[in-house]
C-alpha positions in Angstrom: -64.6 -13.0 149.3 -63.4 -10.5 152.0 -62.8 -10.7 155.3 -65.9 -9.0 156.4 -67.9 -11.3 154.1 -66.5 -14.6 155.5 -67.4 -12.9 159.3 -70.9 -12.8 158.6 -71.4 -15.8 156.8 -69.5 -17.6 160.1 -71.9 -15.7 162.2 -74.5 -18.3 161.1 -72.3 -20.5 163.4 -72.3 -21.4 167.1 -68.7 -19.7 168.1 -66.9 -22.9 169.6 -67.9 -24.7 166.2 -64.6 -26.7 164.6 -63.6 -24.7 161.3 -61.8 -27.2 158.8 -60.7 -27.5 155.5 -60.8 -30.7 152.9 -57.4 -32.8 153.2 -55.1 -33.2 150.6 -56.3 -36.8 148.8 -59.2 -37.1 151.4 -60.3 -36.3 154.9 -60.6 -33.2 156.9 -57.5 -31.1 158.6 -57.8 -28.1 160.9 -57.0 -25.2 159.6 -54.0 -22.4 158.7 -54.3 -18.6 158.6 -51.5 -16.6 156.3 -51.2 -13.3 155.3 -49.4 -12.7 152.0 -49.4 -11.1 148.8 -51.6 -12.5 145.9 -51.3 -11.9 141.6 -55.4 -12.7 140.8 -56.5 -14.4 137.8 -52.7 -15.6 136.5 -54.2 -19.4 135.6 -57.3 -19.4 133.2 -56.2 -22.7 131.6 -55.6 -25.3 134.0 -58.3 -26.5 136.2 -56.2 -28.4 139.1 -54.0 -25.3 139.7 -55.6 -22.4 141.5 -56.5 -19.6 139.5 -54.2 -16.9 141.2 -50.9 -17.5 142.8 -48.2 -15.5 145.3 -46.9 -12.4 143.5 -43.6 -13.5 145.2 -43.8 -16.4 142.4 -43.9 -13.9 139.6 -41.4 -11.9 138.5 -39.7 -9.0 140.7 -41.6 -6.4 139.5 -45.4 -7.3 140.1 -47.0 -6.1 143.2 -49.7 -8.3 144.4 -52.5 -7.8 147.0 -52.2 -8.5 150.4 -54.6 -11.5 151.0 -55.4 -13.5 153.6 -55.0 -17.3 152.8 -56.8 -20.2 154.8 -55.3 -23.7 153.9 -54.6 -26.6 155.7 -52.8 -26.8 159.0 -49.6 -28.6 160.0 
């Protein structure tokens, strides 16, 4: 999804509307907006870890994508 996608899809939403994500064994938490740089498709085996990970995870030489990342607040 891109940035421009997720904008129109929230457009279906009154502007002062909560945004949350799920919590980590249950519940709801507010959200957290990053900005970093993301190696797609480096899991294709295990379902419970996320199928792409931060290029600063990988070895020194892979350049990732600059992503935005929406996870749980603090």
């Amino acid at each position: 999804m891109t940035v421009n996608e997720l904008i129109e899809m929230l457009k279906n939403y009154p502007g002062d509307t909560r945004v949350l994500t799920l919590g980590y064994e249950g519940g709801l938490d507010d959200i957290d907006v990053k900005w970093d740089d993301v190696v797609f498709n480096t899991n294709t085996d295990t379902w419970y870890i996320g199928k792409h990970d931060y290029a600063r995870m990988m070895d020194d030489n892979v350049i990732g994508t600059e992503c935005v990342i929406i996870g749980r607040g603090k």
